[in-house]
C-alpha positions in Angstrom: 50.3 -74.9 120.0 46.7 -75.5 118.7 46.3 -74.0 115.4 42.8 -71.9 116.6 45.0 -70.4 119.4 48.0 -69.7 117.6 45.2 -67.5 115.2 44.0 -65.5 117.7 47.5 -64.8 118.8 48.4 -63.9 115.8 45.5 -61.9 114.7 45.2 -60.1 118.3 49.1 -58.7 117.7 48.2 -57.7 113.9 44.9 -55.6 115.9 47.4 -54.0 118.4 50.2 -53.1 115.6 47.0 -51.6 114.0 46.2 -50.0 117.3 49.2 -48.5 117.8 49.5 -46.7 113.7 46.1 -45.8 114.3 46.9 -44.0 117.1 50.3 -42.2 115.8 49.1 -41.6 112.1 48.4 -38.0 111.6 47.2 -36.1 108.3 49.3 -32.6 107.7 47.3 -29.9 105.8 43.2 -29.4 105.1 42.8 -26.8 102.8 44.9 -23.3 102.8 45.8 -24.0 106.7 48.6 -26.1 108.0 46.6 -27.7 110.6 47.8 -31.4 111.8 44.7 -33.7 112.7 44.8 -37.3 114.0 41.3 -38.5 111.7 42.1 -42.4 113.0 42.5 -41.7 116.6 38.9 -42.7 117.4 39.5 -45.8 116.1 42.4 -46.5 118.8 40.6 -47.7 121.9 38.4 -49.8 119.9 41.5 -51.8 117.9 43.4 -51.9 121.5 40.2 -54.0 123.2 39.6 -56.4 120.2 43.2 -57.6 120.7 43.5 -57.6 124.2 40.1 -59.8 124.0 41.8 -62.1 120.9 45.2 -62.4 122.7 43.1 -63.5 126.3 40.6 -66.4 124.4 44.7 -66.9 122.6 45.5 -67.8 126.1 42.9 -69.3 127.3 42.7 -72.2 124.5 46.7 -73.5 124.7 46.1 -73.1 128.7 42.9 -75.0 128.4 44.3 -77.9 126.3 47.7 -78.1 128.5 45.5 -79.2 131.2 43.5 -82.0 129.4 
């Protein structure tokens, strides 16, 4: 595997791990109230696409160079 797509690979499943704490990671109390927020939530969608875009040019490159 070429080293440039075994980075993005890499990288793309390190932004979805990321995606998926950032989704699940939740902050208990603010204050006198026991209210339970999600403050990284936001943050989800955007985490999700850079890996799924990572993971694809991933793919691409090794498919690209098995056909040279």
């Amino acid at each position: 595997m070429k080293r440039s797509a075994l980075a993005c690979v890499v990288l793309a499943v390190v932004f979805l791990a990321v995606a998926l704490f950032s989704y699940f990671y939740e902050s208990s109390s603010t204050g006198l109230l026991p209210v339970i927020t999600y403050p990284l939530r936001h943050y989800t969608v955007v985490f999700a696409i850079i890996g799924a875009v990572l993971a694809s040019c991933g793919i691409s490159i090794q498919k690209r160079r098995e056909n040279r």
